[in-house]
C-alpha positions as CSV (number, residue, x, y, z in Angstrom):
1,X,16.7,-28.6,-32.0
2,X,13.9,-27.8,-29.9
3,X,13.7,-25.2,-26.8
4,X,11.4,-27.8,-25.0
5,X,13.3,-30.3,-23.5
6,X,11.6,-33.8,-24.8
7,X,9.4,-32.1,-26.7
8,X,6.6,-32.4,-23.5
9,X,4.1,-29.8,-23.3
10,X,3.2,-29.0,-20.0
11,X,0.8,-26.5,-19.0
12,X,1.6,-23.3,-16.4
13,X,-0.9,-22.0,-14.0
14,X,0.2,-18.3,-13.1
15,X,-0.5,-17.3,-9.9
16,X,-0.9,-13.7,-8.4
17,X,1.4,-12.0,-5.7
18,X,0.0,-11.6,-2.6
19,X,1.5,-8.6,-2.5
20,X,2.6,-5.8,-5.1
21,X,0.6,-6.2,-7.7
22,X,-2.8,-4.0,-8.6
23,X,-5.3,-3.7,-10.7
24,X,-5.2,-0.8,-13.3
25,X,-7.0,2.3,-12.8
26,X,-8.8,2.2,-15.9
27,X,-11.1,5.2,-14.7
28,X,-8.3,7.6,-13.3
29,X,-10.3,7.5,-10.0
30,X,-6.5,7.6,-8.4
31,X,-4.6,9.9,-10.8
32,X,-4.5,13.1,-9.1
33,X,-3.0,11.6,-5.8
34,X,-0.5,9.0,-7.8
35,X,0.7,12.3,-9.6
36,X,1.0,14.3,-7.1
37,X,2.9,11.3,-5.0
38,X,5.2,11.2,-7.9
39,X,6.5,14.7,-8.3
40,X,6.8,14.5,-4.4
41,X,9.3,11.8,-5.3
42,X,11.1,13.4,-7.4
43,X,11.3,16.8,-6.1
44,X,13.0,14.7,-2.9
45,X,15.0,12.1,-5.1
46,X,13.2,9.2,-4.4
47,X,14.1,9.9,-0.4
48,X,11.2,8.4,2.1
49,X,10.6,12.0,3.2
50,X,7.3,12.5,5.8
51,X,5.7,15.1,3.0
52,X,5.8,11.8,0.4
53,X,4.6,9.5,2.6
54,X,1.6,11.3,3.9
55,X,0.5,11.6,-0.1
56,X,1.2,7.7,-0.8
57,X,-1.5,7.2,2.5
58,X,-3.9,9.3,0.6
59,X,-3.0,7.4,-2.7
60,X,-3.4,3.7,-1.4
61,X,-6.4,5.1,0.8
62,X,-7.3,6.6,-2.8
63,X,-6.6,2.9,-3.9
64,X,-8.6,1.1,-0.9
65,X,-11.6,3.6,-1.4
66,X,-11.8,2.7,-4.6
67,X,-11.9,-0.5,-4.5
68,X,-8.8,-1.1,-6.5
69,X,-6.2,-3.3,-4.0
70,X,-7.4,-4.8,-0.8
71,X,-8.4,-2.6,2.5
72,X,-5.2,-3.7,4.9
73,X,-4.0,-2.0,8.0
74,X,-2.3,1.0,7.9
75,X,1.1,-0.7,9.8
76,X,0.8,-3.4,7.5
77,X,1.6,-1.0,5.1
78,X,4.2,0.5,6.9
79,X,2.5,3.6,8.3
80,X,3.0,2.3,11.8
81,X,5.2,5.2,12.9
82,X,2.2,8.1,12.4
83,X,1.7,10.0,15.4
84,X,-0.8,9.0,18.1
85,X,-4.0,11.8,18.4
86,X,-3.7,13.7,21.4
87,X,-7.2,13.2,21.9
88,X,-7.3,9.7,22.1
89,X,-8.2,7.7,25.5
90,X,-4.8,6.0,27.2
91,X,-5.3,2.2,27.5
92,X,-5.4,1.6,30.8
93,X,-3.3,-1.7,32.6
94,X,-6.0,-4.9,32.9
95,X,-4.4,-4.8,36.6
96,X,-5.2,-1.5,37.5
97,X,-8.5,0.1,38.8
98,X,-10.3,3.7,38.3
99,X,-10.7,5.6,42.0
């Protein structure tokens, strides 16, 4: 008996995630931040702590840098909740007019 189902050979085209998947570091250009990401992980259990998650920004920017995965936004990868600089200009309301 065969595995193939009327014996027809088809053939498969993989294709990539769009996300969650990247190339290897085949230089080690990001192993000092992925290392120090991971022992951040599991000195906290694996819990989302703020400590962690500032070291996986510097290991995807590490990544991004690099040249390694794709240069996306910062909330895309779920660093939307980062504290605004003080120093930054307020938007102003389109409605509303400097004196």
């Amino acid at each position: 008996m065969s595995a193939n189902p009327g014996n027809k050979l088809s053939s498969w085209n993989p294709t990539p995630p769009q996300r969650g998947a990247f190339p290897l570091d085949h230089f080690g250009d990001c192993t000092e931040p992925m290392k120090k990401y991971m022992e951040c992980l599991k000195l906290v259990k694996n819990d989302n702590a703020p400590n962690c998650r500032q070291l996986a920004k510097k290991y995807l920017d590490c990544r991004m840098n690099n040249e390694l995965m794709d240069r996306v936004p910062w909330e895309d990868l779920g660093f939307n909740d980062e504290p605004k600089r003080k120093d930054a200009p307020a938007k102003q309301d389109a409605g509303t007019k400097e004196n």
